[in-house]
C-alpha positions in Angstrom: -58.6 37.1 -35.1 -60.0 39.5 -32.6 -58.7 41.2 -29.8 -59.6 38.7 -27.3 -58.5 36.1 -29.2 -55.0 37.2 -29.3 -54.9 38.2 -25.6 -56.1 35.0 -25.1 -53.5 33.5 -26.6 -50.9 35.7 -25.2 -52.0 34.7 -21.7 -51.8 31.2 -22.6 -48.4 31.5 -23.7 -47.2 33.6 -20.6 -48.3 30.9 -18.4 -46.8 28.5 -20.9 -43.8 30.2 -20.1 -44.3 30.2 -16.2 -44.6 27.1 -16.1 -41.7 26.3 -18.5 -39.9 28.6 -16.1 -41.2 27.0 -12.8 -40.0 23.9 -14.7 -37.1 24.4 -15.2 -36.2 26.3 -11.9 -37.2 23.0 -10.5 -35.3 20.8 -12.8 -32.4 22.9 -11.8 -32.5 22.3 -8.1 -33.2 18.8 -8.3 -29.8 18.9 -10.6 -27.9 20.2 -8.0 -29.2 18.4 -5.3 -27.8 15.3 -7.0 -24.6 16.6 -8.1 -24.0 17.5 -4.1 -25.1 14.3 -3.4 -22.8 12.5 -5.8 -19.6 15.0 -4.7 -20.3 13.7 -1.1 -20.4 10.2 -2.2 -17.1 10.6 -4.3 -15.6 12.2 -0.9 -16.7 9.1 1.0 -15.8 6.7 -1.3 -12.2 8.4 -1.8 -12.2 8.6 1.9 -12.8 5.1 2.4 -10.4 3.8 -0.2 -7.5 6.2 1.3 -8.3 4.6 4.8 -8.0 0.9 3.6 -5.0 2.0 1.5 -3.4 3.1 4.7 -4.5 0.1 7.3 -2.8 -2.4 4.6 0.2 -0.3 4.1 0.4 -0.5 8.2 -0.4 -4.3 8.5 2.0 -5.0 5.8 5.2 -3.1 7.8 3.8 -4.3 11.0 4.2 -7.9 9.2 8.0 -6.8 7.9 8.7 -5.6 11.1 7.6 -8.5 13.2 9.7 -10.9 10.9 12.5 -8.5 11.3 12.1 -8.4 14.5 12.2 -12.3 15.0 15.0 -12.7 12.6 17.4 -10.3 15.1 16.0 -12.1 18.1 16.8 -15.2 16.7 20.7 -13.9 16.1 20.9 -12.6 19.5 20.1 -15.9 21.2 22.6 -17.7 18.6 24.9 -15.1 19.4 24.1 -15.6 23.6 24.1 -18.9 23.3 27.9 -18.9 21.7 29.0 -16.4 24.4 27.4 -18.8 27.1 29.0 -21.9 25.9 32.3 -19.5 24.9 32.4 -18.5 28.7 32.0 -22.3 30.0 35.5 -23.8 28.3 36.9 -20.1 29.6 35.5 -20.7 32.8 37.2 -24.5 33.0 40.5 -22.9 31.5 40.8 -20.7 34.3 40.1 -23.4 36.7 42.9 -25.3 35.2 45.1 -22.3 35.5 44.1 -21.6 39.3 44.8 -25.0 40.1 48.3 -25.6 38.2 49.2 -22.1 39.8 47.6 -23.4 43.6 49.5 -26.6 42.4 52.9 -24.9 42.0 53.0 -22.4 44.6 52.1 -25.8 47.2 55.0 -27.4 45.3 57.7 -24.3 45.8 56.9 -23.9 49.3 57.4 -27.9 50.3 
């Protein structure tokens, strides 16, 4: 093999090698183009997932607390309607009374 032969051959392989270089260099980028692209889907997705987690856990109090709330609202007109028709046989007891006591203090003074 002569002397030009093996330069030859030498130059061939250094270009090899650029371009296996070059190669890679790019294989490299496009690698970490896609792994940033696939942490900023993860982050969106995860995002996403953590929002709907938190909208149902608030529908799903909202929901315990609007049965709650009708449940006590329901109690307090039972309760108000006990105290209404409570204060109604009071309210004719103390008729009663005013009268008998009208009725006797007419009767002491005759």
């Amino acid at each position: 093999m002569s002397r030009t032969d093996i330069l030859t051959e030498i130059k061939k392989a250094e270009a090899d090698a650029d371009a296996m270089v070059a190669k890679a260099e790019e294989d490299k980028k496009s690698a970490i183009a896609e792994a940033r692209r696939d942490s900023v889907k993860k982050i969106q997705d995860a995002e996403a997932q953590m929002r709907s987690s938190y909208e149902s856990a608030i529908a799903s109090e909202k929901e315990a607390l609007n049965s709650k709330r009708d449940a006590m609202l329901a109690d307090g007109k039972t309760i108000a309607n006990g105290i209404g028709s409570n204060s109604q046989a009071k309210m004719q007891e103390v008729k009663d009374f005013l009268n008998k006591e009208i009725e006797r203090t007419l009767n002491v003074t005759s």
